[in-house]
C-alpha positions in Angstrom: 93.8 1.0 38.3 94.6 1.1 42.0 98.4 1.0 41.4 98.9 4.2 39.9 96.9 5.5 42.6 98.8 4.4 45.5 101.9 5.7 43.9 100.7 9.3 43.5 99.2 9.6 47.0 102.2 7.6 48.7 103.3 10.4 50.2 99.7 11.9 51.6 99.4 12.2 55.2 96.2 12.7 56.4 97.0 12.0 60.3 95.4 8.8 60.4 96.5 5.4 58.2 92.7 5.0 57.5 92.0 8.1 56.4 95.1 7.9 54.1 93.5 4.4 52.9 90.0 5.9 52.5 91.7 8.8 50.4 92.9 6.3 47.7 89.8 3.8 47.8 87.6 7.3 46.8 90.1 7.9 44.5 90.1 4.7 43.1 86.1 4.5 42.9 85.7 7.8 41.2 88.0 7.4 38.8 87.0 4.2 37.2 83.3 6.1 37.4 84.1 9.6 37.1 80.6 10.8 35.8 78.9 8.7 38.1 77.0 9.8 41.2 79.4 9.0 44.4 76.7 6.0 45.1 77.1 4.7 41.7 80.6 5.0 42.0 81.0 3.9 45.3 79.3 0.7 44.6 77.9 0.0 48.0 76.1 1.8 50.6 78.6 1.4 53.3 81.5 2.8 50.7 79.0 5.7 49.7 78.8 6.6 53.7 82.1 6.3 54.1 83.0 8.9 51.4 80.2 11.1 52.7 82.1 10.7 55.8 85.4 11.5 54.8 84.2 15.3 53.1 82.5 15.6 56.2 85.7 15.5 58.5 86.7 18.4 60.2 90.0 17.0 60.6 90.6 16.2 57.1 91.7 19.8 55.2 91.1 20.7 51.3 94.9 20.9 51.3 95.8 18.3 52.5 94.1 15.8 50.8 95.7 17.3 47.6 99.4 17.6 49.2 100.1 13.9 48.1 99.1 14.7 44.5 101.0 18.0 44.9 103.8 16.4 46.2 103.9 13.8 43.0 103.7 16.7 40.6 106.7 18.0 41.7 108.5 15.3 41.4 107.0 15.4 37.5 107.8 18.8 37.0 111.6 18.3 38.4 112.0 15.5 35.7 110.2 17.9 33.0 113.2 21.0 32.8 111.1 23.7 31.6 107.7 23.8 33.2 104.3 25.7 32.1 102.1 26.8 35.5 99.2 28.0 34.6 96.7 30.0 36.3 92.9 30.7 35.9 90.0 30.8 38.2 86.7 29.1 37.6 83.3 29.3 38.9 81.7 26.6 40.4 77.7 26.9 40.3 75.2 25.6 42.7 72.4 28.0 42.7 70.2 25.1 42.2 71.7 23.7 45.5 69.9 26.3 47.9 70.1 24.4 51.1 74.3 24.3 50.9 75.3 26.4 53.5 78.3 29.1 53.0 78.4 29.8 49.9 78.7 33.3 48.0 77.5 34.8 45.3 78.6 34.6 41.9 78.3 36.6 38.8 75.1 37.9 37.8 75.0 38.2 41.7 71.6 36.1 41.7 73.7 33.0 40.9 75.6 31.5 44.4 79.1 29.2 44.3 82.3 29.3 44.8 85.3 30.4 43.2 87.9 28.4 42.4 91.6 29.6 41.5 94.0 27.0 40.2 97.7 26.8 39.0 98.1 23.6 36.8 101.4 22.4 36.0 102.3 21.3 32.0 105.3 20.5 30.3 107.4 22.9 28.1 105.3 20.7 24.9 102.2 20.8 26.3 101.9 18.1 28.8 99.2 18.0 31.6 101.6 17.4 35.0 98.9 18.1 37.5 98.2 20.8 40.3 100.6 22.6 41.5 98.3 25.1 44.3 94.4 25.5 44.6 92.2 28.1 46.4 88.8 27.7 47.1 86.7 30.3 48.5 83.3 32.2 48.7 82.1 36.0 47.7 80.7 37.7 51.0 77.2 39.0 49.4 77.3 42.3 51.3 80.5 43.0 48.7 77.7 43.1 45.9 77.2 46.1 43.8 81.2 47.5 45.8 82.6 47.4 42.5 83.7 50.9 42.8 85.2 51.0 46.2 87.4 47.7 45.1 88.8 49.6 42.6 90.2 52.1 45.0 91.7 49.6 47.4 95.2 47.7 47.4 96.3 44.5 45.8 96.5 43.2 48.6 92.7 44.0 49.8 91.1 42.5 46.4 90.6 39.3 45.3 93.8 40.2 42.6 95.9 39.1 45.2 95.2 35.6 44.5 97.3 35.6 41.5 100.5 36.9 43.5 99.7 34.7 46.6 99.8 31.5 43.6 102.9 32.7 42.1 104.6 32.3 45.9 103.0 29.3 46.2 104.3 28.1 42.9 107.8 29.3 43.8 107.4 27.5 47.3 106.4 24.3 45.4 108.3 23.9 42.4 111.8 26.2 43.6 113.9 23.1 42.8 112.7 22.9 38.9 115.2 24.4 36.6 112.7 27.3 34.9 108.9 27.7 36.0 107.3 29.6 33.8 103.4 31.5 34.9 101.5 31.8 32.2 98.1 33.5 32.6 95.0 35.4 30.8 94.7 39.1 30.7 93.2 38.7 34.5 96.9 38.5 35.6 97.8 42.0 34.0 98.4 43.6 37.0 101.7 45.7 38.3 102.0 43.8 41.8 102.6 40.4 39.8 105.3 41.8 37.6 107.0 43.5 40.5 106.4 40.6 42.5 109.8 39.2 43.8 110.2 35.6 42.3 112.4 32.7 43.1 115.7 31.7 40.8 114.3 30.5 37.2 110.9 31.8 38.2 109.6 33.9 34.5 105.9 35.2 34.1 104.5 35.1 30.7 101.3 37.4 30.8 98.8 38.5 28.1 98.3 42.1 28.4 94.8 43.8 29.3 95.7 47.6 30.3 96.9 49.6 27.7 99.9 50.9 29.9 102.4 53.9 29.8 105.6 53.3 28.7 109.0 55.1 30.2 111.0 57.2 28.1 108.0 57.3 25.4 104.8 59.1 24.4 103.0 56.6 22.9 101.2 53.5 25.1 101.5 50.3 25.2 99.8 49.1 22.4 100.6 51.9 20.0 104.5 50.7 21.1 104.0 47.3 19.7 102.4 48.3 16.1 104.9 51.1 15.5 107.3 48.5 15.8 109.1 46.9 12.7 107.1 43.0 12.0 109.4 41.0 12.5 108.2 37.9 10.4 105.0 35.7 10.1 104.5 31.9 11.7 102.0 29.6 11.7 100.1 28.5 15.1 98.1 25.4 15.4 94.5 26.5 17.3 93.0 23.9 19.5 89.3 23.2 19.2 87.2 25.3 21.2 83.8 25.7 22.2 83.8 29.4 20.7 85.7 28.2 17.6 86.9 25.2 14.9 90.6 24.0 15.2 92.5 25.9 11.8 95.8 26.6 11.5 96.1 30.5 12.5 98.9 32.5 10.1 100.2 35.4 12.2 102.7 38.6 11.8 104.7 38.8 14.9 106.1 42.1 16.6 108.2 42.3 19.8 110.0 44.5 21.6 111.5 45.8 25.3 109.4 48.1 27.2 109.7 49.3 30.6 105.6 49.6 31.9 105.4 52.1 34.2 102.8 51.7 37.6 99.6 52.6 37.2 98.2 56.3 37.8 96.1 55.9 40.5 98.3 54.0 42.6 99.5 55.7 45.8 102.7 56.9 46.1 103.3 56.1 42.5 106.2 58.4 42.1 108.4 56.0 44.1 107.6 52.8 42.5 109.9 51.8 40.0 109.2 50.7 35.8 109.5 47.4 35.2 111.4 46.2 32.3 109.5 43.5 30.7 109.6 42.0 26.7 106.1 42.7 24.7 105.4 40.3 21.6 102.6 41.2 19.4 100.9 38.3 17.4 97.9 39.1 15.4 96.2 37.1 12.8 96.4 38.1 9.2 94.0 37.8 7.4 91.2 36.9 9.6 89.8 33.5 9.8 87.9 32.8 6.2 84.9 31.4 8.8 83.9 35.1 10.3 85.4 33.8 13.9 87.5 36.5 15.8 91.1 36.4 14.9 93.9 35.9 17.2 95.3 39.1 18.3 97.9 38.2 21.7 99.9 41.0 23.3 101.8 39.2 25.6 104.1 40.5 28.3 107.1 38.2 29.6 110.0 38.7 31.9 111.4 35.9 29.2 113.9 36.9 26.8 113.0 37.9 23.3 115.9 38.2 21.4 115.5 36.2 18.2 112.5 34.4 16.7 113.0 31.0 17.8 112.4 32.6 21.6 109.4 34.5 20.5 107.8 31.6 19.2 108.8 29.3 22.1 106.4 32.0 24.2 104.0 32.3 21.2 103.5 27.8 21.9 103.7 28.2 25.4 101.2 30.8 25.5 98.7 28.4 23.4 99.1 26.0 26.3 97.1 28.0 28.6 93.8 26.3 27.3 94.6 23.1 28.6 93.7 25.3 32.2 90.3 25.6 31.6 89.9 22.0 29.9 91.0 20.8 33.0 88.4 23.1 34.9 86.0 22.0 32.2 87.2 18.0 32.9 86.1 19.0 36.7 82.6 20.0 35.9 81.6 17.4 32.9 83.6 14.6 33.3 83.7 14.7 37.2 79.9 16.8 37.6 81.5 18.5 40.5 78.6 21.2 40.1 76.3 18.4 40.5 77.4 17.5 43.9 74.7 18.1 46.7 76.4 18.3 49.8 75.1 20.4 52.8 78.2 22.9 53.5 80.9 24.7 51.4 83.5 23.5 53.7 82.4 19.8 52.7 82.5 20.5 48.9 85.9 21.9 48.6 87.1 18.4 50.3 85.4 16.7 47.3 86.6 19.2 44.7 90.4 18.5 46.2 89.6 14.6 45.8 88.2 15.1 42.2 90.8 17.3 41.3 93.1 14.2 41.0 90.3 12.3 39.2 90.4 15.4 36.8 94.2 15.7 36.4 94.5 11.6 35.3 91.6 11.7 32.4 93.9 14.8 31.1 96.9 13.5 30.8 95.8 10.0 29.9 94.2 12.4 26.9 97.5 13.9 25.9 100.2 11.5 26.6 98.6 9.2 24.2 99.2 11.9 21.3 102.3 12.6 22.2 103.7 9.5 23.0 101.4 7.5 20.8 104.1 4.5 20.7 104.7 3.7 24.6 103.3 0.8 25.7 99.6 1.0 27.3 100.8 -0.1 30.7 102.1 3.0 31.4 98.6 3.7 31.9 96.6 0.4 32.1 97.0 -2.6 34.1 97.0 -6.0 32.3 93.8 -7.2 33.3 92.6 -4.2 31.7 94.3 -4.1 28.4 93.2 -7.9 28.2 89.7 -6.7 29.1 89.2 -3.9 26.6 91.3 -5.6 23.8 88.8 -8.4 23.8 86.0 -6.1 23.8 87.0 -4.2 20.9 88.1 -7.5 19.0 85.7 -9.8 20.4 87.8 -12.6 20.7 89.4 -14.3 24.1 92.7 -14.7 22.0 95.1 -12.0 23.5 98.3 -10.5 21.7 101.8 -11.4 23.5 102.6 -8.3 24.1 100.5 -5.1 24.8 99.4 -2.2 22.4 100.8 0.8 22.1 99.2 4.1 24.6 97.5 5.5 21.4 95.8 1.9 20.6 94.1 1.4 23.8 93.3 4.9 24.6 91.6 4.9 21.2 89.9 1.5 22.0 88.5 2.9 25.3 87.0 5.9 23.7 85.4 4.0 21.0 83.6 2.3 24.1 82.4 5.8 25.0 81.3 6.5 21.6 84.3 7.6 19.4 83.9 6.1 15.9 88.1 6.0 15.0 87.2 6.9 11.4 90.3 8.3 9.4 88.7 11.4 9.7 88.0 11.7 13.2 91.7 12.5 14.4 92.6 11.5 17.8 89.4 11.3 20.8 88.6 14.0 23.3 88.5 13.8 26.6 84.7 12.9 26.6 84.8 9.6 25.2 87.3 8.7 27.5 85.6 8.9 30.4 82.8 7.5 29.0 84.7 4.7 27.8 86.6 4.4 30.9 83.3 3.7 32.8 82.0 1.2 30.3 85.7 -0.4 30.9 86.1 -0.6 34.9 82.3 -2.0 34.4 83.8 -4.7 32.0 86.7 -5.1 34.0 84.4 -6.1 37.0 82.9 -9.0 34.7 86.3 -10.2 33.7 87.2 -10.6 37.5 84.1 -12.4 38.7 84.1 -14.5 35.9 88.1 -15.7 36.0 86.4 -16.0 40.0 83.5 -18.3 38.9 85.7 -20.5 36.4 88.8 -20.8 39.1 86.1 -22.2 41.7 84.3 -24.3 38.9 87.6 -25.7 37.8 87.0 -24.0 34.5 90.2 -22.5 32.3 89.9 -19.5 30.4 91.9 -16.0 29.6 90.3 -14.1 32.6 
């Protein structure tokens, strides 16, 4: 597994060779154990001291231990065309971490963390390319119960300005790929971001939360889109969700241009311009047969909407924006960042930057294996691995000559983490397959001492 590492972080510079070597040795530990404790996965007292050490260097910046990983995403995305970047922002809880110093509070107020803003790069079908900008930072508590007053101030002054200092970011990064697309919840509704300049082949795809004025018209935002003539029906695939079953979702779409004019209470409101943008309406008729809420999207896009092939090109790429918060979910399960107990804030956002890549691989490993289920496994596995898990599975030391396909061995490893690969079952989630993938570097490590013990015993064998 070390391979692949060493090629995404060849380019990380951490001022110091060893502290570029200890970068992909952590990297390397934690992702062949990614729900492991750092001792667990570190193996070794000295190697769990040493990672301790590493988060605990001042030198060492959240930043740049993801630039290398950043760096390599690019390079992705450039080879990619189109590209989806996604924001959100997660929480990350440790109220039941009371002695970690500089943290802030978190919603209900009681509750302390950090917050955690990310913009995750995919491919134009849904691809997970990895990170493209992350911010990290903590709620001052003497801002609780100021909700008023924020609403007075600035962009600029508010924690909204996160989503216009990422969209720079995102230019700053990826201003050599052909079309970068943000796509973001209703969070990112705000005027600043759509009046934002952008970079060449920069578009924002935006689902809408404020019921804005419109120029030139009477009615709002909303009332706009459902006075307007449907324009036809599609089918959308749903993912499975916490909150709801995967079904195929039947929905009338509506679009149109509007020009959304800035907000009332804005200063000097009277000299900032409309902005022309394109509004598509998709809302789910009839509602799901199960009693969960139907799909009801008003998205806003500085895309062109002129036909229905475009409108359903944003409709997909919309539906993308989930794979944001698996990736924050990825994090938290599959990684247990929340379960870290270090003793500063400053210390934990050097392990969430160094998980983050840990986080990144078990998602893409995830989708590439649906979508290019015929590619060979070592794309992804080394050979002693594929030779490891095939004779797992099959329990036999008699190895194909050539090695399975992606889909095969990804579903192999997830049936050592508990997937059943019944006909029924589909294609696994990303929680077998970090299961699996611990139960397989654990296996792996068996496979090497023993090809050890038979080499020194003058013994032959497959290992």
């Amino acid at each position: 597994m070390s391979q692949w590492i060493e090629q995404e972080l060849y380019s990380s510079d951490l001022g110091d060779t060893r502290r570029n070597r200890r970068l992909v040795k952590l990297v390397q530990a934690l992702s062949a154990k990614p729900r492991a404790s750092v001792p667990e996965a570190c193996g070794s007292w000295s190697a769990t001291k040493a990672a301790y050490r590493f988060w605990d260097n001042d030198q060492v910046s959240d930043e740049a231990i993801r630039a290398g990983h950043i760096e390599s995403t690019r390079k992705r995305c450039e080879a990619s065309g189109t590209v989806l970047a996604i924001q959100d922002t997660s929480d990350l809880d440790y109220t039941s971490h009371p002695g970690t110093e500089g943290l802030g509070y978190l919603q209900p107020s009681y509750c302390q963390g950090l917050k955690v803003h990310s913009v995750f790069a995919v491919s134009s079908d849904g691809l997970p390319l990895g990170l493209v900008d992350q911010h990290i930072w903590a709620r001052e508590v003497a801002e609780i119960g100021k909700n008023a007053a924020r609403k007075k101030k600035a962009t600029v002054e508010k924690e909204s300005q996160r989503w216009l200092e990422a969209l720079s970011h995102t230019g700053d990064v990826l201003g050599s790929v052909k079309r970068v697309i943000t796509v973001a919840d209703r969070e990112a509704d705000i005027y600043d971001l759509f009046a934002q300049g952008r970079v060449p082949g920069q578009e924002l795809l935006i689902r809408a939360a404020q019921d804005r004025c419109i120029e030139q018209s009477d009615a709002r935002l909303w009332q706009q889109l459902r006075q307007t003539a449907k324009a036809g029906e599609m089918e959308l695939a749903l993912k499975r969700r916490p909150d709801r079953a995967a079904r195929q979702a039947l929905l009338s779409l509506r679009y149109t241009s509007v020009s959304i004019q800035p907000p009332r209470s804005y200063k000097g409101r009277a000299q900032l311009p409309s902005i022309k943008l394109q509004a598509l309406l998709a809302e789910e008729m009839p509602p799901p047969s199960d009693g969960g809420k139907p799909i009801c999207w008003l998205l806003l896009t500085t895309l062109p909407i002129g036909c229905w092939d475009q409108a359903m090109d944003c409709l997909r790429w919309y539906s993308y924006r989930w794979l944001i918060e698996r990736y924050h979910y990825v994090l938290k399960s599959g990684c247990g960042i929340e379960r870290l107990e270090l003793e500063t804030a400053e210390r934990l956002k050097r392990a969430l930057a160094t998980y983050s890549l840990v986080a990144w691989r078990l998602l893409w490993l995830s989708y590439l294996a649906r979508q290019r289920p015929d590619q060979s496994c070592e794309c992804a596995y080394e050979p002693i691995e594929w030779h490891a898990l095939y004779a797992t599975i099959h329990q036999s030391g008699e190895l194909p000559e050539a090695p399975p396909s992606l889909r095969q061995a990804v579903r192999w490893t997830a049936q050592l983490g508990g997937f059943l690969a019944r006909k029924s079952d589909g294609e696994p989630g990303v929680k077998t397959l970090w299961r699996g993938l611990q139960r397989l570097d654990d296996i792996v490590r068996t496979w090497k001492l023993a090809a050890t013990v038979a080499a020194t015993n003058g013994f032959v064998g497959n290992a």
